[in-house]
C-alpha positions as semicolon CSV with decimal commas, in nm:
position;residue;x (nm);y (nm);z (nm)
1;X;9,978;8,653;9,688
2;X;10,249;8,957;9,778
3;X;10,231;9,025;10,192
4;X;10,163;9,373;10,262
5;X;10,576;9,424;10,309
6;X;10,629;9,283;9,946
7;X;10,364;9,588;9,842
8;X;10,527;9,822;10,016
9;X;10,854;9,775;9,858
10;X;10,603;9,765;9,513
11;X;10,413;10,087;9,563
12;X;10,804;10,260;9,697
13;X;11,002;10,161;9,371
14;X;10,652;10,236;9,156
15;X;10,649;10,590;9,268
16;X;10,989;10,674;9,164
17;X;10,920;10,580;8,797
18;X;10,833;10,866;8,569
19;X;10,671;10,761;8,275
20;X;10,584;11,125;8,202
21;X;10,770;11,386;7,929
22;X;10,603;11,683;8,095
23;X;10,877;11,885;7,796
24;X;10,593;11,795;7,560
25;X;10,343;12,068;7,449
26;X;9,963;11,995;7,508
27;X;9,774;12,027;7,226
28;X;9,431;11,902;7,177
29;X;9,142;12,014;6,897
30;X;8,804;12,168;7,032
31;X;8,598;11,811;6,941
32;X;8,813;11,647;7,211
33;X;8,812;11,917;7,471
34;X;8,424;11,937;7,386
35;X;8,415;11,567;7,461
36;X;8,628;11,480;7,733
37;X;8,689;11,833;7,958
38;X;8,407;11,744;8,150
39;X;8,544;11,375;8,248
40;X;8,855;11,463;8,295
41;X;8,747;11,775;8,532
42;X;8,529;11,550;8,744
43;X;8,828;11,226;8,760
44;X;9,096;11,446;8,857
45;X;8,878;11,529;9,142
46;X;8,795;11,179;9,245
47;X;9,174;11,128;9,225
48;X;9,272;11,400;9,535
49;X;9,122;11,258;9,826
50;X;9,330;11,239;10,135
51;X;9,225;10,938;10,226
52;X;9,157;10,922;10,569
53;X;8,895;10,698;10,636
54;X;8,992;10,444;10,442
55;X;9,331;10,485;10,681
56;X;9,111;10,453;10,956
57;X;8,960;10,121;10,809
58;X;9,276;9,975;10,733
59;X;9,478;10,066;11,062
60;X;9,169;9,873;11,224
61;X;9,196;9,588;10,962
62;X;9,564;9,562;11,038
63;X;9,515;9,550;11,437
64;X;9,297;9,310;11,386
65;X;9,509;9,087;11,165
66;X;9,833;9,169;11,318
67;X;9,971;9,297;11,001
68;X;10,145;9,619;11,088
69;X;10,241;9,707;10,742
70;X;9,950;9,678;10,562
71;X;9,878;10,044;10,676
72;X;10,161;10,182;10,560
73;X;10,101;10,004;10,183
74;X;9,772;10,170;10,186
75;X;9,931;10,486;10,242
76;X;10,148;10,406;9,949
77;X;9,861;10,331;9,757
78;X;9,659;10,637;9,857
79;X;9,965;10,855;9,752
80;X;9,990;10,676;9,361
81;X;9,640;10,780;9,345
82;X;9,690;11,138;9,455
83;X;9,973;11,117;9,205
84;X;9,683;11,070;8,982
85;X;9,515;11,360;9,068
86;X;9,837;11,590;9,102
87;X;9,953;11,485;8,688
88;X;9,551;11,540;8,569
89;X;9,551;11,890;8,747
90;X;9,860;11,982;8,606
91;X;9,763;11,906;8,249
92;X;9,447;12,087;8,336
93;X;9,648;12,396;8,427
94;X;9,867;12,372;8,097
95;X;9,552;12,349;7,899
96;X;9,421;12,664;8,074
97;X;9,106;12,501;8,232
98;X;8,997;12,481;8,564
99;X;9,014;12,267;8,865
100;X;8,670;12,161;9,008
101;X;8,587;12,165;9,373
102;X;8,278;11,987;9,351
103;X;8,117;11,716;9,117
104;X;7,747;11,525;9,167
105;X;7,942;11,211;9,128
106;X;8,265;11,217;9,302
107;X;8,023;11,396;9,609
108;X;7,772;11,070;9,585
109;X;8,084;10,793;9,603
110;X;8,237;11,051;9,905
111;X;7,956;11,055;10,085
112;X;7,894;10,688;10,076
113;X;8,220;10,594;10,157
114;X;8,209;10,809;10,432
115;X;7,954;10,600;10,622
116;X;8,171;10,341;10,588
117;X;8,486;10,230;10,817
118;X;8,470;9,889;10,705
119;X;8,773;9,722;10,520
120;X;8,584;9,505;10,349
121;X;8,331;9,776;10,185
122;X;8,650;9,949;10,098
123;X;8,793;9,707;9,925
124;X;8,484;9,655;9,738
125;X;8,483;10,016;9,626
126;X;8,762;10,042;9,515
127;X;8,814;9,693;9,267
128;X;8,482;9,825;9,130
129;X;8,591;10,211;9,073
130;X;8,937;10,099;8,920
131;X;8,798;9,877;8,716
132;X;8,578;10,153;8,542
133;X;8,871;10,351;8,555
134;X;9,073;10,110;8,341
135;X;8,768;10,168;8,084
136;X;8,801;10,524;8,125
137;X;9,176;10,585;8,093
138;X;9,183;10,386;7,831
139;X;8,910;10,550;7,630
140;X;9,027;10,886;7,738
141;X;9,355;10,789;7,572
142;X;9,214;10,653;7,245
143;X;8,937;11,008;7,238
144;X;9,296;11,247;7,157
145;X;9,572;11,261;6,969
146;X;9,779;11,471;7,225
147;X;10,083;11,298;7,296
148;X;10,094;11,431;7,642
149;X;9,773;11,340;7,755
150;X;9,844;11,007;7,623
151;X;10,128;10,950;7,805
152;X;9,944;11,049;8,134
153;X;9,633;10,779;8,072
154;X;9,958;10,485;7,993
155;X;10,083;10,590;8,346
156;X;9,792;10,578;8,528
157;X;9,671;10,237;8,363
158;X;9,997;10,096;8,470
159;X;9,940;10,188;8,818
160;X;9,583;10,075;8,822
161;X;9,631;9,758;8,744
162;X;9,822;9,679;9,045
163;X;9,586;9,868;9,248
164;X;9,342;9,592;9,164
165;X;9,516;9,305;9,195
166;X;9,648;9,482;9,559
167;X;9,270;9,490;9,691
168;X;9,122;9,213;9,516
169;X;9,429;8,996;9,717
170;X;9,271;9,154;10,031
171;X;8,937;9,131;9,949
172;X;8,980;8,720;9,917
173;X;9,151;8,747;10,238
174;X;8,880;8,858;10,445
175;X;8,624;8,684;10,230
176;X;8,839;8,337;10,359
177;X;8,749;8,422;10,683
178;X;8,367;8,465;10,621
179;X;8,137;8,113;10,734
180;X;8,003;7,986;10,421
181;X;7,638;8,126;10,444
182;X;7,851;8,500;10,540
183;X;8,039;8,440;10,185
184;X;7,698;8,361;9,997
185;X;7,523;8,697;10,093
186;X;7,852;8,891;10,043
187;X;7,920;8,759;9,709
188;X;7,575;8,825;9,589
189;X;7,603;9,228;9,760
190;X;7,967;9,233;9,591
191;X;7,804;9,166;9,291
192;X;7,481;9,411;9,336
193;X;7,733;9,705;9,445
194;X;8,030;9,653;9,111
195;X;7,764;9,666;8,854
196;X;7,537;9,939;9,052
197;X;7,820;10,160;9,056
198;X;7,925;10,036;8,679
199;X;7,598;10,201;8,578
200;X;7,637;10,549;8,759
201;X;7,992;10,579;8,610
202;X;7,877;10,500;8,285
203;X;7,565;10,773;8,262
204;X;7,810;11,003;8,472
205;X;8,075;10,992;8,178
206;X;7,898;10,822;7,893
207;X;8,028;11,120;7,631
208;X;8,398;11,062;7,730
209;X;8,365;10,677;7,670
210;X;8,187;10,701;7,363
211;X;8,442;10,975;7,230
212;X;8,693;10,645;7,316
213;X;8,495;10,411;7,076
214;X;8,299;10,269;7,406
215;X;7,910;10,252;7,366
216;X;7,714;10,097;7,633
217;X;7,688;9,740;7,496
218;X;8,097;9,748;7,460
219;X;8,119;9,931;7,842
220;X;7,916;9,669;7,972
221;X;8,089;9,378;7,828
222;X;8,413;9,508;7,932
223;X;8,300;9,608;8,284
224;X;8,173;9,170;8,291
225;X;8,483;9,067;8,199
226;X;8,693;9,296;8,471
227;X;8,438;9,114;8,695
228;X;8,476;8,789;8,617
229;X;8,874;8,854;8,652
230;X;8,834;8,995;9,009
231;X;8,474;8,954;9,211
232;X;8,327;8,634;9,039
233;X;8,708;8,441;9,129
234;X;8,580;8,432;9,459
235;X;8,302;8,229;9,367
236;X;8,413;7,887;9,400
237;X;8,491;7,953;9,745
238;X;8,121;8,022;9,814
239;X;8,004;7,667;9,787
240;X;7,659;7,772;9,629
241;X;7,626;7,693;9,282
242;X;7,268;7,905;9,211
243;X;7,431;8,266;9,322
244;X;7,498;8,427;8,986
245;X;7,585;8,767;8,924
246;X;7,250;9,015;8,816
247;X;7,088;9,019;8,558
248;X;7,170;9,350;8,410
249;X;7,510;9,165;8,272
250;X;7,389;8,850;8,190
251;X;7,427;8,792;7,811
């Protein structure tokens, strides 16, 4: 497990990388933008929050563990993901399609994390929206043949997967320092809340995915596995063998 000065030094040297040939001409065939315009409007949005609340948690997270530079990683983290947003806009604008200001589901998971200014539901959040978002990347790749675009989804699915492993390290922190009974409850609403939101990202961008090769029986198998890999390794350390995740995933 990095310390939040080992992710700092990460998230620094990961910035600097470009992994992008912006030289290369977009090109894409009506069937694709048909099929994933829409996704890729709404994503780009979710991808350009400023991230202030979840600074708020995590300044008050870091007080309380004495970890001064755990802030300043998330910062570094919020600023990838705004990176994100910034290289999805600017293919939008070379394709010669708009920027959205508002979208039903990037304005439900706002407003929910806005009630929020807990590090823990933070966390929580966002294991369970990168781990669609590995699903989505990846299918929005594999839906074009535009080399550009391509390039783009690698970058971002580089990224992403140390964004997980970055919050699911911090999520197993602060689950450590739950009492046993605390960790029971918590794993179960862990699980309720990753396959809840699984669901609304799925009906929210089911086209795109299946355009990627992704029907719902391979989306929910995939979206298991990434929680098996991240949520359900915290299991052990509940010391209640009948919790299981719900139903909805069981095979």
């Amino acid at each position: 497990m990095r310390n939040s000065k080992s992710w700092i030094n990460y998230f620094t040297q990961n910035l600097e990388k470009e992994r992008i040939d912006w030289t290369i001409k977009p090109n894409l065939t009506e069937t694709e933008r048909n099929n994933i315009l829409k996704s890729l409007q709404a994503w780009q949005l979710g991808e350009t929050s400023e991230g202030t609340n979840l600074i708020s948690a995590a300044t008050k997270h870091a007080s309380q563990l004495q970890d001064p530079d755990y802030t300043p990683a998330i910062r570094l983290f919020i600023k990838e993901e705004q990176k994100h947003g910034n290289n999805l806009g600017k293919y939008l604008d070379l394709i010669g399609e708009e920027r959205i200001k508002k979208d039903w589901g990037d304005s439900l998971f706002r407003k929910i994390r806005g009630l929020y200014t807990n590090m823990e539901f933070w966390t929580i959040a966002v294991i369970t929206v990168e781990s669609a978002a590995q699903i989505f990347y990846q299918c929005l790749k594999d839906a074009t043949g535009c080399k550009l675009l391509k390039q783009i989804c690698n970058d971002i699915l580089i990224d992403e997967a140390a964004h997980i492993t970055f919050q699911i390290e911090r999520l197993s922190l602060i689950y450590l320092h739950k009492y046993a009974f605390s960790r029971w409850i918590c794993y179960y609403a862990y699980s309720v809340f990753f396959f809840s939101t699984a669901m609304v990202v799925w009906f929210a961008h089911a086209k795109l995915f299946k355009a990627g090769h992704v029907d719902f029986e391979h989306y929910r198998l995939k979206m298991k596995s990434k929680f098996n890999k991240t949520i359900k390794k915290l299991k052990p350390q509940c010391k209640n063998p009948a919790i299981e995740p719900p139903l909805l995933l069981k095979n």
